[in-house]
N, C-alpha and C positions, 0 to 999 in steps of 0.2 A: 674617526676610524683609527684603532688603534695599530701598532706595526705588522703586524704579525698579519690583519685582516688585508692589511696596501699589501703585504709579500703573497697573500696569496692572490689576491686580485691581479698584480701584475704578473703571476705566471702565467693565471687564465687568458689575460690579453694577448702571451708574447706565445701562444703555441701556433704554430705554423700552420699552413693551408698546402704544403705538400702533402700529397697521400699520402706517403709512406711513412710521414711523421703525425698525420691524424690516425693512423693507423696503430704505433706505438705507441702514440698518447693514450689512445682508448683501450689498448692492450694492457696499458700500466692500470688504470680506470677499475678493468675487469677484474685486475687480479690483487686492487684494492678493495673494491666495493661491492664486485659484482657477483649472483648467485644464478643457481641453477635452479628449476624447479618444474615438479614432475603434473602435467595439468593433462586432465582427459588421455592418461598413455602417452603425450607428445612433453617434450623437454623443451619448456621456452626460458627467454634467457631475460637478465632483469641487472637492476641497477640498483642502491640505493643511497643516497644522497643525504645531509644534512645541509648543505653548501647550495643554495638556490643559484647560486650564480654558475657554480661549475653542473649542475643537473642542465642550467639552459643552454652552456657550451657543451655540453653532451651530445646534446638533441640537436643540437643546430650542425655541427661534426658525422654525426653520424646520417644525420639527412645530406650533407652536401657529398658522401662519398656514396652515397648508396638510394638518396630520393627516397629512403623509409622515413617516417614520420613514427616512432614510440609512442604510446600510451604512457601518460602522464599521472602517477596519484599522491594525494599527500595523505600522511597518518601522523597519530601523536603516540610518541611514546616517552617513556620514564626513567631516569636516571638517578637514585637515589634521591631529593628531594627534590630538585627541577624538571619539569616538564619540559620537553624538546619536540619541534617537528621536524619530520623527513620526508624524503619525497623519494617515489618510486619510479622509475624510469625501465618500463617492461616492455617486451618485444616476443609478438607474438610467436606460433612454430614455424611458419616462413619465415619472418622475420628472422628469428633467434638462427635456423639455418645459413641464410646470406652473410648475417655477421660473423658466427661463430668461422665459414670458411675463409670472409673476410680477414682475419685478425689471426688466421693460423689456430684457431682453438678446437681444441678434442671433447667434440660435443655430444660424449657419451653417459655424463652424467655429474656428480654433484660434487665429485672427488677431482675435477680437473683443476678448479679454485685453488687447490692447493697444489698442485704440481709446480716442478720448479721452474723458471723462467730460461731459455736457452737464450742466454748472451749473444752468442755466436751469431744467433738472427738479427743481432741491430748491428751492422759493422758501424754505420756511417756516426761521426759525432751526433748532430743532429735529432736522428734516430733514437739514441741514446735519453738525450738529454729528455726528450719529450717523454720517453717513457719512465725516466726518474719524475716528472713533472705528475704525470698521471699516479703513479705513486704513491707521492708526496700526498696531494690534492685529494685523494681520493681515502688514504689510510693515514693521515702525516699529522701531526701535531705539532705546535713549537713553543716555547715560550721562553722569556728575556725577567730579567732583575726587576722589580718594580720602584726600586727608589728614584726613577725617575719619570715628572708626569709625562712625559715624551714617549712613557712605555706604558700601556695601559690594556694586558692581557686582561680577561674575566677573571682569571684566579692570581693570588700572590706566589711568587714563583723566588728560591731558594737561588736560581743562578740561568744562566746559558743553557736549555733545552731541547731538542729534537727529536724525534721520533717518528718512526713508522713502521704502525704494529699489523703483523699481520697472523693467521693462524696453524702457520707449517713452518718447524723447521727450517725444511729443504727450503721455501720461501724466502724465506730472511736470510740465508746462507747467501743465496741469489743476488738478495738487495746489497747486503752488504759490500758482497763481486761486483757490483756495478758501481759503489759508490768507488770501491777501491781502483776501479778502472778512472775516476776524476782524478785521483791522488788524495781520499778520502779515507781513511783507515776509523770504520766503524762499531759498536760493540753488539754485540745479540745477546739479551735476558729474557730467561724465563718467565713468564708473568702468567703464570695462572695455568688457563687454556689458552692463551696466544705468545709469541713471540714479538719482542721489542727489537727494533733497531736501530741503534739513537747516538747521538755525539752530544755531548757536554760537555761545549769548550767553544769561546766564542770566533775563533780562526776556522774552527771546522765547519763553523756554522755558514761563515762568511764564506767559506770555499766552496760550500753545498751553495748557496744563494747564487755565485758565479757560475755554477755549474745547471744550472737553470734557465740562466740569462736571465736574471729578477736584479739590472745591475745600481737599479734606482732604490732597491732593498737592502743592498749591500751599499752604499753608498750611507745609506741612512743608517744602516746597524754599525758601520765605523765611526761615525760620527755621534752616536750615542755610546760607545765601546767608551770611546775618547772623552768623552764628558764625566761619564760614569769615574775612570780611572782619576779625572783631574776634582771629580767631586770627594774621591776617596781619599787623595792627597791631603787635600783641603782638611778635611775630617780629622784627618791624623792628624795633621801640623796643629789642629786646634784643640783637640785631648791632649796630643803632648805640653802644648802651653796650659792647659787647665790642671795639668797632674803639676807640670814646677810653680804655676802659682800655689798649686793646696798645699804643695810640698813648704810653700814660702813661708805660707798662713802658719800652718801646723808648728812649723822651725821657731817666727817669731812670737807664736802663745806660748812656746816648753822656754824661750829665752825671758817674756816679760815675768812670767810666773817664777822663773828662778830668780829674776832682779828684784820683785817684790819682797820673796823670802827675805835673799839679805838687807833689806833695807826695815825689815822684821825683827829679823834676828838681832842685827849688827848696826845697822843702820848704813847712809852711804857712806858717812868720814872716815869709815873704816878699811874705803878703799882709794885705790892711791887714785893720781887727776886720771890720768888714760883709763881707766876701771870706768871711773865716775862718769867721765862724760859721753862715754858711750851708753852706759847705761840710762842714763837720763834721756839718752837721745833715743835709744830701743823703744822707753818707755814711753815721752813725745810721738813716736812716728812708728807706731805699730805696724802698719802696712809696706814700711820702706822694705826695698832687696837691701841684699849686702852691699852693692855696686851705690846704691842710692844713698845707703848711710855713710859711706865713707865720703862720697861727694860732699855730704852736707858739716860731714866733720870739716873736712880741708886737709889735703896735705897725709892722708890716711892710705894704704889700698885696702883694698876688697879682701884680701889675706889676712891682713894684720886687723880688721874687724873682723872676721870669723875669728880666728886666734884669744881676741879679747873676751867673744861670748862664750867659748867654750870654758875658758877661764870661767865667767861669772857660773856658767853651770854646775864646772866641777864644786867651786865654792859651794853654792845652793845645797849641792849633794853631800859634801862632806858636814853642813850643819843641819840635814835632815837625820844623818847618822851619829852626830856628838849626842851622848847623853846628859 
C-alpha cells in the first residue's frame, strides 16, 4: 500500500463517533463529493465516491445517526486513457430531507454544492478537523517525490503535493479559511472549471496531516522527508567527487600530452632533473592526484608539483608556437 493510500485509510479510521463530528465529517463529504439531483419533481440527494472504503464509512455514518440505510451503485467511467469505477451513494426524497436538515443543508436545489461553508458553525477543534477530513477524503489528492521505493504514488510526481479541488470560488476561499484557522497558509488556482487548493511544501503538508490526527502518517512522511534530504546529500557529495576526479583525468591527459610533445620536440635532456622526473613520473602514473605525485616523488609538496606541470605546459605551448 503505498503512503498516500495508509494517510488516507487512517483518516477514515480516526473519524469520530460523536454526532456532531459525523455530522461535519459528512458535511465536508457533501460539499466534496456530493450532488443534487432532480427525480419525478422531488430533489434527492446522492454521493459519489471513487474510495470504496470511504463510500462504506459513509454508509455506515450516516446509518448509525439516522437508521437510513442509502442505496448503493457502481458505474465505470473514463479518464483519458484509464478506465476507473465509482460508486454512487444516493438517498432517496425522505431520505435526502432528513439528512439535508440533519447537516444544516439548503435543500433547494443544485446551486447549494457550491455555496460557501460557514466556519462559524464548527466552533469546537474537533468539529473542525473532521470536517477538513471529509474534505480532504472526499475532493483531496496528494502526492510525494518518487525517488524513493518507500514512496510509490500511481503517477511520478515533481515534488511535495496537496490539493483540494473543488468547483466555486467562494468554496475554496472557505477551505482555505479553515486550513488557515490550523496555522495553514494555503494557495487557490484557477484550473479550468474548478478551483485548486493546494500546499507545495512538505512542513505544510506535515502540518495538514496533524491537523487531521493521521499522526502515524506524519510520522512516516518525516521520516521519509529525512531519508529523502540524506539521499540528496549523498548524491551531491558523490557528483561533486565525480566532477574533481573528471577534472583530474582531464588535467593529467592536457599534462601527458604536453610531456610527450617535449620529449618530441626536444627530447627529456633538455630538461633540467626536477622538470625530468616529474615528467616521467606524470607519464608512469597517469591516474595519480597531485597529493599522490608528490608523495611518490618524496620530499615534494602538492604546490611545487603543480608549479613543475604548468612549467612543462607552458613549454609544450611555446614549441607548438616556434616556427
Amino acid at each position: 500500500m503505498s503512503f498516500i493510500s495508509e494517510a488516507r485509510k487512517e483518516m477514515i479510521e480516526l473519524i469520530s463517533s460523536e454526532k456532531c463530528c459525523v455530522k461535519a465529517f459528512l458535511f465536508g463529504v457533501y460539499k466534496g463529493s456530493g450532488y443534487i439531483a432532480l427525480r419525478k419533481n422531488q430533489w434527492w440527494l446522492g454521493f459519489r465516491f471513487t474510495d470504496e472504503e470511504l463510500l462504506n464509512k459513509c454508509f455506515d455514518l450516516i446509518h448509525s445517526i439516522t437508521d437510513i440505510e442509502p442505496t448503493i451503485t457502481g458505474e465505470t467511467g473514463f479518464g483519458g486513457r484509464n478506465t476507473f469505477q465509482s460508486f454512487i451513494l444516493e438517498l432517496d426524497c425522505l431520505q435526502s430531507k432528513i439528512i439535508a436538515e440533519l447537516l444544516s443543508i439548503d435543500f433547494q436545489g443544485v446551486s447549494d454544492i457550491d455555496k460557501q461553508i460557514e466556519i462559524d458553525n464548527f466552533q469546537s477543534e474537533c468539529c473542525r478537523k473532521a470536517l477538513l477530513k471529509g474534505l480532504f477524503l472526499s475532493a483531496g489528492t496528494m502526492s510525494l517525490p518518487t525517488d524513493s521505493k518507500d514512496i510509490s504514488p500511481d503517477k511520478k510526481s515533481g515534488g511535495y503535493y496537496l490539493e483540494i479541488k473543488v468547483y466555486s470560488e467562494q468554496l475554496a476561499m472557505d477551505i482555505a479559511c479553515l486550513l488557515k484557522s490550523f496555522g495553514i497558509p494555503a494557495k487557490i488556482r484557477n484550473r479550468r472549471m474548478s478551483f485548486s487548493v493546494y500546499l507545495k511544501d512538505s512542513e505544510l503538508i506535515s502540518d495538514f496531516l496533524a491537523a487531521t490526527g493521521a499522526y502515524n502518517s506524519l510520522f512516516k512522511l518525516q521520516e521519509l522527508i529525512v531519508l529523502r534530504s540524506m539521499k540528496n546529500d549523498t548524491n551531491r557529495g558523490l557528483n561533486c567527487n565525480l566532477a574533481n576526479i573528471n577534472r583530474s583525468i582531464g588535467a593529467a591527459a592536457t599534462q601527458s600530452k604536453a610531456i610527450k610533445l617535449i620529449i618530441e620536440k626536444k627530447g627529456l635532456d633538455s630538461l633540467d632533473q626536477e622538470l625530468r622526473q616529474t615528467a616521467l613520473a606524470r607519464l608512469d602514473y597517469p591516474e595519480f592526484t597531485l597529493a599522490e605525485l608528490a608523495s611518490h616523488l618524496g620530499n615534494v609538496s602538492k604546490s611545487c608539483i603543480n608549479h613543475r606541470l604548468r612549467k612543462l605546459i607552458a613549454l609544450s605551448e611555446s614549441l607548438i608556437t616556434e616556427k
